[in-house]
Structures are given as structure tokens and as C-alpha cells.
C-alpha positions as CSV (number, residue, x, y, z in Angstrom):
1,X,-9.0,9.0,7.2
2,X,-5.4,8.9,6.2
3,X,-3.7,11.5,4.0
4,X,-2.8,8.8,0.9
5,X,-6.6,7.6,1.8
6,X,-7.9,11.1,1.4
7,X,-5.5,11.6,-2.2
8,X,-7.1,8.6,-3.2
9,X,-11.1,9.4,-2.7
10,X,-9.8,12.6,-4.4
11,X,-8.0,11.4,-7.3
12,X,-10.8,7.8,-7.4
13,X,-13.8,10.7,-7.8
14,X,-12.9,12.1,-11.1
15,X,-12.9,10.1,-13.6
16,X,-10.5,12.6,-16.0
17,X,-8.0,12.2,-13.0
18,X,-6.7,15.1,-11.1
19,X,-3.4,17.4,-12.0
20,X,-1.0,16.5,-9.4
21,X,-0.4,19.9,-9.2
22,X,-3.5,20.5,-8.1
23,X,-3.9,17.9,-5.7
24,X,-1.2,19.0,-3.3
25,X,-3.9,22.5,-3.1
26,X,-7.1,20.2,-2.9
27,X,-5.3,18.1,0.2
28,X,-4.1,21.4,1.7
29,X,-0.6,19.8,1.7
30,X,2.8,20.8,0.4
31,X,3.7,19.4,-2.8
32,X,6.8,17.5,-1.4
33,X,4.1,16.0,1.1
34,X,1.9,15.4,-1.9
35,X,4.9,13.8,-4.0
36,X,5.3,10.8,-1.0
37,X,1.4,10.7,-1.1
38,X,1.5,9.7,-4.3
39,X,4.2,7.4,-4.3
40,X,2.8,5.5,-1.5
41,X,-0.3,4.8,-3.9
42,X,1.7,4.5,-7.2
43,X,3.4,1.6,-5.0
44,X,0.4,0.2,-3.9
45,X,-0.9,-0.2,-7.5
46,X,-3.8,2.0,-6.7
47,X,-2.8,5.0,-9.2
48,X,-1.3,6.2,-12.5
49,X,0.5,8.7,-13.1
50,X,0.8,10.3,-16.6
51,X,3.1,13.3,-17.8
52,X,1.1,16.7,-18.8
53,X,2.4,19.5,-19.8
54,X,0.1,22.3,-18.3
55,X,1.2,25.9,-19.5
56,X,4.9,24.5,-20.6
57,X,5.1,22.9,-17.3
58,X,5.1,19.6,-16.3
59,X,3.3,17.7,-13.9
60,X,1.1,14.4,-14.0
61,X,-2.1,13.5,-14.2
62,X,-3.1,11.2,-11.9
63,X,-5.4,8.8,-12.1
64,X,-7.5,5.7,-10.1
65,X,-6.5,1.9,-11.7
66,X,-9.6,-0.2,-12.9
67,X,-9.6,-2.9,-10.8
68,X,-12.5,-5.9,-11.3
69,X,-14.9,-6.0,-9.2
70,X,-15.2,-9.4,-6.8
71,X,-18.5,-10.9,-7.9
72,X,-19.6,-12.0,-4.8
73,X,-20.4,-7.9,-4.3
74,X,-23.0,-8.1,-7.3
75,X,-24.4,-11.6,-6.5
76,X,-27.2,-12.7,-3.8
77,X,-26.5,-16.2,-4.6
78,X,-27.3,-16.6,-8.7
79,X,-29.1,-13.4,-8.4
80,X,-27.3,-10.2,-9.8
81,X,-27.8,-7.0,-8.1
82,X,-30.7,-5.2,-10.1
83,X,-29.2,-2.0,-10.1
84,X,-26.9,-3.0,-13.2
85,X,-28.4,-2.1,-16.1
86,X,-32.1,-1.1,-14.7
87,X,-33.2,2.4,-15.9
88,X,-36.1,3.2,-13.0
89,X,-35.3,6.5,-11.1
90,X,-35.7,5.3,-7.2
91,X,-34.1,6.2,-4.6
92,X,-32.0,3.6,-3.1
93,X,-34.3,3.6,0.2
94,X,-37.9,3.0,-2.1
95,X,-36.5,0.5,-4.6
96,X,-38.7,-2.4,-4.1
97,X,-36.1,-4.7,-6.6
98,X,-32.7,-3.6,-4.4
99,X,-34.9,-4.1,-1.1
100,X,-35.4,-8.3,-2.8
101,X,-32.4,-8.6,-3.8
102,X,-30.7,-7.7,0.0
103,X,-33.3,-9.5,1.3
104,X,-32.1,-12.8,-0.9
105,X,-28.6,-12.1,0.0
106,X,-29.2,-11.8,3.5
107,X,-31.0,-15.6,3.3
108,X,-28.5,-16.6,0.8
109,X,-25.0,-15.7,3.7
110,X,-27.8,-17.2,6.4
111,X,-27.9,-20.2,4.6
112,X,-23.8,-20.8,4.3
């Protein structure tokens, strides 16, 4: 995995976003390293940055853009995925609905 991928699993996993300060120590890179790491995904439109002041001292918080999500990743033909909105506690590998639902989708790509 690349450095700016790393940053970004980082900075995508907390949804408060990450002190660019801090992520330079998380990476185990310098911050001048971390500073083109994070322009790289500021340019790809991936990130935010936002000025904090953090003990009178500047830095940025950085943080993962919303992007929507491609329907087709929810949808086994008209069928969404079951996991929105159900409230069962399964484990992915025992949930007789999800195990339907791939099975559809499977059939549904088959069928194109």
C-alpha cells in the first residue's frame, strides 16, 4: 500500500478526522513527507483540510470527503442490500438475508 493510500485509510477511519500533526507520527514519517502526502490527496479531492489551533499552535484537521455511493454497490438488481437499515446482530458469514441478497446479485450480473 502506498504512503498517500496509507494517510488516507488513516485519516478515512476516524470520522472526527486526524490532527495533521499527528498523522506524520501515526505514518512514521516526517512532517515535510506528511505535508506532500497530504497535498497529493487534497489534490485528488479525497481530503479536507481545516485550520486548528492546538495549544496556540496551528495545524489542520484533516478529514475524508463524503462522496456518494454508486448504487449499483447496494443493488442486486431492484433488490437493496438488507444490511441498510436492518437491526439483527449476525455476523456477516450467518446472515441468511445478506447470503440472498449475493446470491440474487450473483444471478442478476449472470443474467447481463
Amino acid at each position: 500500500m502506498s504512503e498517500p493510500e496509507e494517510a488516507f485509510k488513516v485519516i478515512q477511519s476516524r470520522s472526527e478526522g486526524v490532527l495533521q500533526s499527528e498523522l506524520w507520527k501515526i505514518l512514521d514519517v516526517d512532517s515535510r513527507k506528511c505535508s506532500r502526502i497530504v497535498k497529493k490527496l487534497l489534490d485528488s479531492g479525497l481530503i479536507e483540510r481545516i485550520e486548528f489551533r492546538k495549544n496556540g499552535i496551528k495545524t489542520f484537521i484533516l478529514k475524508a470527503k463524503r462522496r456518494p455511493v454508486d448504487p449499483g454497490l447496494i443493488m442486486a438488481g431492484d433488490e437493496l442490500i438488507p444490511c441498510i437499515g436492518c437491526e439483527l446482530e449476525c455476523s456477516v458469514r450467518e446472515c441468511h438475508r445478506l447470503m440472498d441478497w449475493m446470491y440474487e446479485l450473483a444471478i442478476s450480473e449472470s443474467e447481463e
